[in-house]
SEMAR-791659 format. One record per residue (C-alpha): residue number from 1; residue in one letter; x, y, z. Coordinates in Angstrom, 2 decimals. Example, Ala and Ser with C-alpha at 12.3 -4.5 7.8 and 13.67 -1.06 7.14 Angstrom:
2
1;A;12.30;-4.50;7.80
2;S;13.67;-1.06;7.14
This chain:
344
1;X;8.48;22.32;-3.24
2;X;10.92;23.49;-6.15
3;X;14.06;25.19;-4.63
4;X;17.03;25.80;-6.10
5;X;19.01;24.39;-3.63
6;X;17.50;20.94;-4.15
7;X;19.04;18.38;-6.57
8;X;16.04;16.29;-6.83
9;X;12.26;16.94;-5.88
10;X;9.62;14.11;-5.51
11;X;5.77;15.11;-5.43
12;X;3.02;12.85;-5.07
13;X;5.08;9.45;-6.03
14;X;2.73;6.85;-6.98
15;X;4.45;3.60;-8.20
16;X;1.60;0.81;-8.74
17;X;2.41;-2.92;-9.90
18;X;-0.35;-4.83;-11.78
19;X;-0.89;-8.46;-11.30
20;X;-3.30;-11.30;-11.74
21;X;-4.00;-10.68;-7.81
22;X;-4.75;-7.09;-7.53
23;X;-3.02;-3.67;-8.18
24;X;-0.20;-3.84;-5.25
25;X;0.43;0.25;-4.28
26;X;4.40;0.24;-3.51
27;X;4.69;3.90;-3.64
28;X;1.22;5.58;-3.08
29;X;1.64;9.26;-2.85
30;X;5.05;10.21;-1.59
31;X;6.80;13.72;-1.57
32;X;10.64;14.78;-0.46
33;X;13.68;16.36;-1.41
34;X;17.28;15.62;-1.77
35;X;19.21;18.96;-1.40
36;X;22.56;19.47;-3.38
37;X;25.57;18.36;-1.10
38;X;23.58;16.65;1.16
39;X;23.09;13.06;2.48
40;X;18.86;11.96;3.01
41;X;18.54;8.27;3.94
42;X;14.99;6.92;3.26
43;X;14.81;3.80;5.65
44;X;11.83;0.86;7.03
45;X;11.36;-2.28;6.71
46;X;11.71;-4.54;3.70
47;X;8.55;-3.80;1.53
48;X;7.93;-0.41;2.52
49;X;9.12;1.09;-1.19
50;X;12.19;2.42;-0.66
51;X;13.80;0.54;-3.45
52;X;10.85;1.01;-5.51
53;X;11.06;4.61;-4.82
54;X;15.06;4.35;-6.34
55;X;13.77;2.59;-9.41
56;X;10.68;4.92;-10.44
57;X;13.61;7.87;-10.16
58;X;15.96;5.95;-12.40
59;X;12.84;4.71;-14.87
60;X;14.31;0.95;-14.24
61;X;10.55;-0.73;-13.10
62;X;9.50;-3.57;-15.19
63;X;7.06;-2.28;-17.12
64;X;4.19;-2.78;-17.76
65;X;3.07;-4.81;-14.38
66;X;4.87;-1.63;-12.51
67;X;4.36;1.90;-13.56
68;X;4.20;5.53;-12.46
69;X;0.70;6.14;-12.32
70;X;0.74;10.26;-10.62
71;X;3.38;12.37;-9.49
72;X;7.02;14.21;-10.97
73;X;10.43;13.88;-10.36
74;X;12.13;17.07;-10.94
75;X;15.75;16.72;-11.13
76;X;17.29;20.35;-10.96
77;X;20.78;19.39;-13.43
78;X;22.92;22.05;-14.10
79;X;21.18;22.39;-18.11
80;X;18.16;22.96;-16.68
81;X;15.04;21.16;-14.42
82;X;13.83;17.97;-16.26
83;X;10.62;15.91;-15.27
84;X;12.32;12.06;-15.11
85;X;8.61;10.56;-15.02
86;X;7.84;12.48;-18.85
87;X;11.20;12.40;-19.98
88;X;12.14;10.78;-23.44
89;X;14.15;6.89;-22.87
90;X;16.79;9.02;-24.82
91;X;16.88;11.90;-21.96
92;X;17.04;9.22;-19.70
93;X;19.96;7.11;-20.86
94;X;21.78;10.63;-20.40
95;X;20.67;10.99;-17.15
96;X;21.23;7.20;-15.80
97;X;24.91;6.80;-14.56
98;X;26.00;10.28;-16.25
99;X;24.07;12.61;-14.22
100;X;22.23;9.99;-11.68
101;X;24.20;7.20;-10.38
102;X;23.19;3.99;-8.43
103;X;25.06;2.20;-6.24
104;X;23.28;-1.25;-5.60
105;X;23.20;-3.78;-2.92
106;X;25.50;-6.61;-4.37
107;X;27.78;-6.05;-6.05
108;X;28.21;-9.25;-7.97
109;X;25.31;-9.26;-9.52
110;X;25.78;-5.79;-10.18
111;X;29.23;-6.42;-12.38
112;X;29.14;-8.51;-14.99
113;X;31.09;-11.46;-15.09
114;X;32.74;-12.26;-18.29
115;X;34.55;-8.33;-18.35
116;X;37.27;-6.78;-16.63
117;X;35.92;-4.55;-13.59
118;X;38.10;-1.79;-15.73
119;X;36.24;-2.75;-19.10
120;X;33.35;-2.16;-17.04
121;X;33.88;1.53;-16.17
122;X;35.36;2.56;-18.97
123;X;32.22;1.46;-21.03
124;X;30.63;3.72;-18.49
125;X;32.29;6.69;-19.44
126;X;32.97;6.12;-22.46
127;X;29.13;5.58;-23.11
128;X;28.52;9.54;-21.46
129;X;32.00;11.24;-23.15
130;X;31.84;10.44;-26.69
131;X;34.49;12.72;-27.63
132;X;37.69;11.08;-24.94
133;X;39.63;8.59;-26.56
134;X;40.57;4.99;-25.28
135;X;43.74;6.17;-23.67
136;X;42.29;9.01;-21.87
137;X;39.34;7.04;-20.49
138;X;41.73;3.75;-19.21
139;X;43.27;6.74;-17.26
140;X;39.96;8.14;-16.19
141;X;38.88;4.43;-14.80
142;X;42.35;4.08;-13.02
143;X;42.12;7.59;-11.91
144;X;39.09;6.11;-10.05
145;X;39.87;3.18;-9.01
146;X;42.77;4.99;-7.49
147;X;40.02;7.29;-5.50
148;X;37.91;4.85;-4.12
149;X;41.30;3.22;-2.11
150;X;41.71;0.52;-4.58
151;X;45.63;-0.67;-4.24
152;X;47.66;-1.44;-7.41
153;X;44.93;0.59;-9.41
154;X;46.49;-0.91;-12.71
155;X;46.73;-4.32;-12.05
156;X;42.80;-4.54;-10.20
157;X;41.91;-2.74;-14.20
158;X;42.36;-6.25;-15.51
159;X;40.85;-8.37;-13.29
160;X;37.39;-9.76;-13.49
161;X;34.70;-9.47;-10.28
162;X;35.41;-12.68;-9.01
163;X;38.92;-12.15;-8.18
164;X;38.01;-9.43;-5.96
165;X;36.96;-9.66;-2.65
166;X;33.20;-7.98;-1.20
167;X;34.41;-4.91;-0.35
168;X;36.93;-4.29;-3.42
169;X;33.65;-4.57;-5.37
170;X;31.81;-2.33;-3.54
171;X;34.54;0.12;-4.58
172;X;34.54;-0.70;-7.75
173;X;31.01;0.20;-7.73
174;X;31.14;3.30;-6.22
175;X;34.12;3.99;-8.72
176;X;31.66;3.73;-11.85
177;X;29.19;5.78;-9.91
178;X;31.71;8.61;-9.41
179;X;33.20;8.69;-12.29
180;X;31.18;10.74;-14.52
181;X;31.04;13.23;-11.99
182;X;27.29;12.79;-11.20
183;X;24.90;15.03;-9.41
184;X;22.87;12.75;-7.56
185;X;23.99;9.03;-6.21
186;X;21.43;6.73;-5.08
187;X;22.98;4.25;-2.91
188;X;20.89;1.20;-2.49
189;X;21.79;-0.85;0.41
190;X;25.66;0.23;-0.28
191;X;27.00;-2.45;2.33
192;X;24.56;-4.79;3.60
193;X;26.50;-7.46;1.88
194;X;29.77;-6.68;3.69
195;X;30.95;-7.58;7.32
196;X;31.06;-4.80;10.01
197;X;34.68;-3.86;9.16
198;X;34.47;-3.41;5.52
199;X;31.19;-1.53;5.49
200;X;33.06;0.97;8.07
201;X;35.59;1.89;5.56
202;X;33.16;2.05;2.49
203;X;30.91;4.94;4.61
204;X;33.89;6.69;5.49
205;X;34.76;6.27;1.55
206;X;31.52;7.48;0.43
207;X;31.56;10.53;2.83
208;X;34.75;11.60;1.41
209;X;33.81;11.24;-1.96
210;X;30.56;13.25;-1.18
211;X;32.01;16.19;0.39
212;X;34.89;15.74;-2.18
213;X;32.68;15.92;-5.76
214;X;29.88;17.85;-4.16
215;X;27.04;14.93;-5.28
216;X;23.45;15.08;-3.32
217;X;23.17;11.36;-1.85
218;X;19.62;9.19;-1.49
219;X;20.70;6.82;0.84
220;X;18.37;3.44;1.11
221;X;19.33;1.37;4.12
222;X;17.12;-0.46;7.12
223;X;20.17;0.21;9.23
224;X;19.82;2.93;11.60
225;X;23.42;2.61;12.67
226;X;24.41;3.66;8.96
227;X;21.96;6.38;9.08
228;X;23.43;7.90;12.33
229;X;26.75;7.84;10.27
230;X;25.90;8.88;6.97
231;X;22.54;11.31;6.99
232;X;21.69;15.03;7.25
233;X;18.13;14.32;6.45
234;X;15.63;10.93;7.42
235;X;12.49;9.99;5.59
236;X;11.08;7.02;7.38
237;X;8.81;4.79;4.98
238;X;6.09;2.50;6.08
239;X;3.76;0.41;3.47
240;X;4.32;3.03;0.45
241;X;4.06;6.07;2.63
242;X;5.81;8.71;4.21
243;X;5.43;8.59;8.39
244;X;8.10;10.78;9.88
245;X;10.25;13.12;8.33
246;X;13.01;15.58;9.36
247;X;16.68;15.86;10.66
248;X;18.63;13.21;11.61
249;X;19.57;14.61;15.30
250;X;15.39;15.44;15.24
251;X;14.18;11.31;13.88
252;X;16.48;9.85;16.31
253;X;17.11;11.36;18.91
254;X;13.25;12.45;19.49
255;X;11.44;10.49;17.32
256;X;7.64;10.90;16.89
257;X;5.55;8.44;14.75
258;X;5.09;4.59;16.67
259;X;7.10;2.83;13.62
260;X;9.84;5.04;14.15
261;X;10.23;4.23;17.68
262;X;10.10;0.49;16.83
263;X;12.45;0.82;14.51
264;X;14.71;2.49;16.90
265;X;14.15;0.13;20.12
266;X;14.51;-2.74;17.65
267;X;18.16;-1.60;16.85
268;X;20.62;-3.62;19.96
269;X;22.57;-1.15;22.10
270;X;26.36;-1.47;23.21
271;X;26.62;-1.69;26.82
272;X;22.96;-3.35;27.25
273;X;22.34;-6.94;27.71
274;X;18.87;-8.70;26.63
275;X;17.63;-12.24;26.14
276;X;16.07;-11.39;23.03
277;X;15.51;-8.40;20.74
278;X;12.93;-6.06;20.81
279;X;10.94;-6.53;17.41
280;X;7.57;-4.38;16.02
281;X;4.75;-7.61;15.96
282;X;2.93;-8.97;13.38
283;X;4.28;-7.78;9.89
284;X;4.11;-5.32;7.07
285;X;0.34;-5.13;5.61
286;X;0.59;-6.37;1.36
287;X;0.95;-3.73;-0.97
288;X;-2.59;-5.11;-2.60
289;X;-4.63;-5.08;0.87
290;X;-3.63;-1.25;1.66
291;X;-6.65;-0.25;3.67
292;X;-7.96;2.90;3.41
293;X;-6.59;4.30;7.16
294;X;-3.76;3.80;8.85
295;X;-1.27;1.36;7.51
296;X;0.37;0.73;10.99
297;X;-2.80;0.14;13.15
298;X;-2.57;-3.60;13.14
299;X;0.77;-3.30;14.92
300;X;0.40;-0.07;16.72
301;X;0.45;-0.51;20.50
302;X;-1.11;3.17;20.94
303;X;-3.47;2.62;18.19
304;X;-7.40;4.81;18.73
305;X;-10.39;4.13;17.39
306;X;-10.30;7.44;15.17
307;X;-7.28;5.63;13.43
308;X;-9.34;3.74;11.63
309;X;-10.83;7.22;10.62
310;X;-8.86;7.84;7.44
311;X;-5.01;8.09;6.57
312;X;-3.50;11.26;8.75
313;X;-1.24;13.86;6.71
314;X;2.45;14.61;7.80
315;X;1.92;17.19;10.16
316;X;4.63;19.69;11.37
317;X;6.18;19.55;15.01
318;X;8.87;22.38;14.02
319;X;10.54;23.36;10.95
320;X;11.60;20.72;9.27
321;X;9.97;17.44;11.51
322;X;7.22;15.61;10.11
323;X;5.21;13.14;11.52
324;X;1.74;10.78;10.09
325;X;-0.09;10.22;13.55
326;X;-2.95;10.48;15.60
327;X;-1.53;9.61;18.50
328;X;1.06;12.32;18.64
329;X;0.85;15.14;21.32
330;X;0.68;18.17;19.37
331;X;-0.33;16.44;16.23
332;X;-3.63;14.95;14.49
333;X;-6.17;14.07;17.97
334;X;-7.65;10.98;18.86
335;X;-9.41;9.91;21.40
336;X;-6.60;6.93;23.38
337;X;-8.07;3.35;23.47
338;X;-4.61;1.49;23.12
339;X;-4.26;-2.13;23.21
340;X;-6.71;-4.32;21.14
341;X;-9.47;-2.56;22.67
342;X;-8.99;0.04;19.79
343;X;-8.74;-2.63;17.24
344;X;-12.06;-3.82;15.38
């Protein structure tokens, strides 16, 4: 997998937690790339591991119930390639909000309370450029604050998080995230919190600021109306796994993998009226029951009896679209008994 032109390279991601009730697999086995400039959203349904996936990359799991059991993360920084699952805690405290910056879902749990959002950021950079002095990193943090659309820059420098509205904080955010000019930004649920209005302006912000500082995005969101807006690249996630990969025009537009195509019926259209919402039955299966075929059989409606078989591999249906089926024409084969019929 190692290209240049990729900022970050997963192989073989296996993120396991430990507990009194069994070993639950959160991450078992993934592989993708984030290239350099470039937006990939990883999307599913709570408890499929995308946010697991974020944490194992930033070394933030709480050890030692989860760990990294197999697999590298080779981040391509300008100094040279470094391994983030072997790398020192002192590597890593470089790397975390200096060279890899998160963005996470709320904000006010992200900030901390008793400090000025501007005491905030400036710890931030002061923590990654040792050698600026106070005065030239208050101007840094206003100089952001300034970049992210944040009105009367000074004066927002000195207030604390709870003065602000949502959306101001999810600025404020991305403002810290930016600001030591990372190369990567992992954007956790960036504006889930936040009504339809305010996340519209913080995705146009953080497509500006993309094509503006150059950063490679991971983008973790269940909204497919975010992805449409925001992604180059999809990686679909189901129970730990990788199902369907590719472009975004080539995931939605002509999506191959069953979950997929939930996922995207599931999502309400303008212009269509319903009595209720389409939604995939039953649920996702536990990360410690993962059975040792398909994860998505249970709630498959064109589930075959050679799906119990074993887990399929990603399989190519072009150049860069990926797909983890039996079922698909072109794909893995399997004899058709759809329906419960195919279920034991």
């Amino acid at each position: 997998m190692h290209d240049n032109e990729n900022i970050l390279e997963v192989e073989n991601l296996k993120t396991w937690f430990y507990t009194e009730t069994g070993v639950a697999k959160s991450v078992n086995g993934i592989s993708f790339a984030v290239p350099a400039g470039k937006t990939v959203a990883l999307v599913g349904e709570s408890g499929c591991g995308k946010s697991v996936t974020s944490l194992s990359i930033m070394r933030l799991l709480q050890e030692p119930a989860g760990r990294i059991v197999d697999g590298t993360i080779r981040f391509n920084r300008p100094s040279g390639p470094v391994d983030l699952v072997s790398a020192s805690e002192e590597e890593m405290e470089q790397v975390r909000g200096g060279e890899i910056a998160m963005i996470f879902q709320e904000p006010m749990t992200s900030l901390n309370p008793v400090f000025t959002v501007g005491n905030q950021i400036d710890e931030m950079i002061g923590l990654h450029n040792p050698m600026m002095t106070k005065t030239e990193i208050r101007e840094q943090t206003v100089r952001m604050l300034k970049l992210v659309g944040i009105p009367r820059a000074e004066g927002i420098y000195k207030s604390y998080p709870h003065e602000l509205s949502g959306g101001m904080r999810q600025r404020v955010m991305i403002a810290m995230a930016i600001s030591c000019n990372p190369e990567l930004i992992i954007a956790d649920e960036p504006t889930t919190a936040l009504d339809v209005t305010i996340q519209a302006q913080i995705l146009e912000l953080m497509k500006e600021l993309k094509d503006r500082i150059g950063a490679g995005i991971l983008l973790i969101t269940h909204d497919l109306g975010v992805v449409a807006e925001m992604a180059d690249e999809v990686i679909v996630m189901y129970a730990g796994r990788i199902v369907e990969k590719g472009t975004v025009m080539e995931v939605l537009l002509t999506p191959k993998h069953p979950y997929t195509k939930g996922l995207i019926k599931s999502k309400p259209a303008i212009g269509t009226v319903k009595d209720t919402l389409y939604s995939i039955p039953g649920t996702v299966v536990s990360p410690a029951e993962m059975p040792d075929y398909c994860a998505f059989y249970n709630r498959c409606g064109q589930c075959a009896k050679e799906c119990r078989s074993g887990i399929p591999d990603l399989e190519p249906f072009g150049d860069t679209h990926f797909a983890a089926c039996y079922r698909i024409e072109g794909g893995n084969k399997a004899e058709a008994v759809t329906g419960e019929s195919g279920r034991d």
